[in-house]
Structures are given as structure tokens and as C-alpha cells.
C-alpha positions as CSV (number, residue, x, y, z in Angstrom):
1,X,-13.7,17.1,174.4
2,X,-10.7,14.8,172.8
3,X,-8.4,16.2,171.1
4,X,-6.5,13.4,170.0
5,X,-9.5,11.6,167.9
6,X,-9.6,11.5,164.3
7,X,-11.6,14.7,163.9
8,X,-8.6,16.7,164.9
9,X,-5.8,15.3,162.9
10,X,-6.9,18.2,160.0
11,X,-6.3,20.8,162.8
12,X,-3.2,19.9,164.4
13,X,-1.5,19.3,161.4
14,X,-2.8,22.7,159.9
15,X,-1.7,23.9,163.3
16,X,2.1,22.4,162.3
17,X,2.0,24.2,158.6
18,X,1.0,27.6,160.3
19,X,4.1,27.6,163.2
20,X,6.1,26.0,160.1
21,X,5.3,29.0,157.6
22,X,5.5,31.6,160.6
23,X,9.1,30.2,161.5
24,X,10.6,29.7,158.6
25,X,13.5,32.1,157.4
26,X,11.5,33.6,154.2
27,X,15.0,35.8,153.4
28,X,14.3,37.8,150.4
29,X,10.7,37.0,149.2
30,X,8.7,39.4,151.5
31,X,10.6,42.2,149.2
32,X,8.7,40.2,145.9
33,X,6.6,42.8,144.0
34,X,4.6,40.0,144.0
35,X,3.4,40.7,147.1
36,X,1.3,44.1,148.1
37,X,0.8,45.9,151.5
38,X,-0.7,44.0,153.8
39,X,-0.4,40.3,152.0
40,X,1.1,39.3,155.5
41,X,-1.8,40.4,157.5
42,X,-4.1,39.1,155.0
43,X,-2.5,35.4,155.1
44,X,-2.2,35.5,159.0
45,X,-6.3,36.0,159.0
46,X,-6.9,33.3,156.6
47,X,-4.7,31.1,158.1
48,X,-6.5,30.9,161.4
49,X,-9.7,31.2,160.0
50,X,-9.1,27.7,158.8
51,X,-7.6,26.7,161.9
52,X,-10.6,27.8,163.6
53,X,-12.9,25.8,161.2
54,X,-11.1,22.5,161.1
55,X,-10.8,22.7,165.2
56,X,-15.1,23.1,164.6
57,X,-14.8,20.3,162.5
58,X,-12.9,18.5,164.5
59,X,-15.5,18.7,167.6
60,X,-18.7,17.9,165.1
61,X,-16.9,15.0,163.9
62,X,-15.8,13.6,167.4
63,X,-19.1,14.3,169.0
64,X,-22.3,12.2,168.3
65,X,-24.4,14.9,170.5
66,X,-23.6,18.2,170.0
67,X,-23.7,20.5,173.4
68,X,-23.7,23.7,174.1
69,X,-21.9,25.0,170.7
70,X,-21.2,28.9,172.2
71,X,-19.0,27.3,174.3
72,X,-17.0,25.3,171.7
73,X,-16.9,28.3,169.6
74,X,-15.7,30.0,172.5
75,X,-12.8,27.4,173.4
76,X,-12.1,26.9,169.8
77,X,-11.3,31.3,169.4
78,X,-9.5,31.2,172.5
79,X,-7.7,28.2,172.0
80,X,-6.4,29.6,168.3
81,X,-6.1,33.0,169.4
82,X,-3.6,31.4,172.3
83,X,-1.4,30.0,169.2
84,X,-1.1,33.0,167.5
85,X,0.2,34.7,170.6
86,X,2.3,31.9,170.9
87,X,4.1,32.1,168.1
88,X,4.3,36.0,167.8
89,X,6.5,35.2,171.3
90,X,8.2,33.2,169.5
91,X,9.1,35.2,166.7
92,X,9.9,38.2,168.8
93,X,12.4,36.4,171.4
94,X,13.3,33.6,169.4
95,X,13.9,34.4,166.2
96,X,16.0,37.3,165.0
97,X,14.8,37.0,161.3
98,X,10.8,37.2,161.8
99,X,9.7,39.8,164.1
100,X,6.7,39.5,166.4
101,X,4.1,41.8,165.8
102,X,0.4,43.3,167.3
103,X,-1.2,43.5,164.0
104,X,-0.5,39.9,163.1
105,X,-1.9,38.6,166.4
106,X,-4.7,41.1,165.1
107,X,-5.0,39.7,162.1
108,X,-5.0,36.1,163.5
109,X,-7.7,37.3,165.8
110,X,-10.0,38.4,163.4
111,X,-9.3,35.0,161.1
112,X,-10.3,33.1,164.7
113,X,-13.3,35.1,164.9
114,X,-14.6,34.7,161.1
115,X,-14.1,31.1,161.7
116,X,-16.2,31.3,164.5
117,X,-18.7,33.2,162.7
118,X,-18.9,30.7,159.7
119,X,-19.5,27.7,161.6
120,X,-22.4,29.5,164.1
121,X,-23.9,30.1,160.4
122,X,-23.3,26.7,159.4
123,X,-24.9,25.4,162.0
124,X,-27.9,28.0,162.4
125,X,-28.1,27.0,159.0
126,X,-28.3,23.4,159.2
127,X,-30.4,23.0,162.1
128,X,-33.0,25.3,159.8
129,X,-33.0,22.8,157.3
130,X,-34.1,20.0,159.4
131,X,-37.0,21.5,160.4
């Protein structure tokens, strides 16, 4: 599998907006009423369920014969779930205005694993049709 050819570029740099937004000093906007209970968990799932199905898209794209697609999907969770431990680290040793937390690797966990979820649909689906 590369992961430099042009089927990744949507993933690594979705990769660079999530450690971006999950660095950044937000100061006072977490205290918005804009924002309910549990927004944070909420955006940390979404986040890597996108992750999850661009890093999919990525190997579909860079791969005329598609293999043994369990074991992407497998790679692909583990690989994302990785990151979001990653930057939890991060945030707990490394930055004294974000904290690192279980439930947000949680959340980016279950995002991982939707995105898995959708793209063994996808591709259940699709393989239905062109038979």
C-alpha cells in the first residue's frame, strides 16, 4: 500500500485539520451556549469517521485490484485509532490548555469504526450491483 500517491493527499491533509483543531488554544468558545453537552465527543467521532473514509478512499483510488478489503479496513481503524491516541498524548503532556481525555479517544474510536462500517457497505453494496 502507498501512502504517498494521490489517493491519500484528502487524508493526510484531513489528518493535518484534525491535530490542527485538537491543538489549537480554543480559550473561551467551549463555554459558548452554542455549544451543548457532548458537542466535543460528537465532533471527535465525526472527525475520524471521515478520516477513516478518505484513508478508504485513498486505498480504492491507489489500487487497480482490490485485495483482501478486511484487512485494509483493519489497517485503516488501527492506523486512525493510533492518531487519536496520539494526539490525546499530546494534549495531556503537551499542552496545558487542552486536556487529554478517554472518552475522546472513545469517541474517535467509534468515528474509526463507523467509517469502517460505511465503506464494507459501500463496497458490499457495489460489488451487488455488478452482478
Amino acid at each position: 500500500m502507498n501512502f504517498i500517491s494521490k489517493g491519500y493527499v484528502a487524508a493526510m491533509l484531513w489528518a493535518i485539520i484534525i491535530l490542527t483543531l485538537c491543538t489549537i488554544h480554543l480559550g473561551s468558545i467551549t463555554k459558548s451556549p452554542l455549544f451543548f453537552a457532548g458537542f466535543d465527543k460528537l465532533v471527535h467521532c465525526g472527525m475520524f469517521f471521515v478520516l477513516v473514509v478518505l484513508m478508504g478512499y485513498g486505498y480504492f483510488t491507489s489500487n487497480s485490484k482490490v485485495g483482501n478489503i478486511f484487512g485494509m479496513l483493519i489497517l485503516v481503524t488501527i492506523i486512525a485509532i493510533i492518531f487519536g491516541g496520539i494526539i490525546e498524548l499530546l494534549q495531556y503532556y503537551f499542552l496545558p490548555w487542552r486536556s487529554g481525555e478517554w472518552d475522546d479517544l472513545f469517541a474517535d474510536t467509534v468515528g474509526a469504526l463507523m467509517g469502517s462500517f460505511s465503506i464494507l457497505i459501500i463496497f458490499k453494496a457495489l460489488n451487488y450491483v455488478k452482478k
